[in-house]
Every structure is written in structure tokens, then in C-alpha cells.
C-alpha positions in Angstrom: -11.8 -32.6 -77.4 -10.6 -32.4 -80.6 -10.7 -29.4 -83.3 -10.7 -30.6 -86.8 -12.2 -29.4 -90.3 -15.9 -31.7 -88.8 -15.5 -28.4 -86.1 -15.1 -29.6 -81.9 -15.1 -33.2 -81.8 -15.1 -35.8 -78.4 -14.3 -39.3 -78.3 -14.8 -41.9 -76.0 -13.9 -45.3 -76.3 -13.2 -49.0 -74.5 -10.0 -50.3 -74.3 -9.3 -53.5 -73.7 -5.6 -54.9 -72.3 -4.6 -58.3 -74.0 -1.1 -59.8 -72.5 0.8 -56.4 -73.5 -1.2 -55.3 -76.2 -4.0 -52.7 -76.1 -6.9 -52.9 -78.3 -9.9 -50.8 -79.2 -12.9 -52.8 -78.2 -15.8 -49.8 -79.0 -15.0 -45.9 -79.9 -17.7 -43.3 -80.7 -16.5 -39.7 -82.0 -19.4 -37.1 -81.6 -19.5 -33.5 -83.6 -20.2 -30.8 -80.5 -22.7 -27.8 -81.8 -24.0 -25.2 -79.3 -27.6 -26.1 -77.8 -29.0 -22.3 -79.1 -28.8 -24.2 -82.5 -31.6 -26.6 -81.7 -35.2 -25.6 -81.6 -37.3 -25.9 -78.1 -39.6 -28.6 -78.0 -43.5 -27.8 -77.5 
């Protein structure tokens, strides 16, 4: 989790080991809101 001026944040990602290197083969960062803020479906 991460709490920056876009509010809570998560990450996830793919990393992907190359001899001795890592590298970032896919990341996603979501924004987290509460679920009261969306609207129940009908």
C-alpha cells in the first residue's frame, strides 16, 4: 500500500530475473476508494 497525494494506492507487478538483473516485465498501480462511494446496482 502506498499513501501518496493520488490518496491509498496498491501495486502489483511481474518481475522477471535475467542472469543477475531484475526487470519489470508488467506493473499495474490502482487508486483504493471505499465501496460506500459507489452506487448499488438495480
Amino acid at each position: 500500500m502506498l499513501n501518496s497525494q493520488i490518496k491509498i494506492c496498491g501495486g502489483s507487478g511481474v518481475l522477471v530475473k535475467t542472469g543477475k538483473e531484475w526487470k519489470i516485465k508488467h506493473y499495474v498501480l490502482s487508486m483504493a476508494f471505499p465501496n460506500d462511494t459507489i452506487p448499488e446496482s438495480k
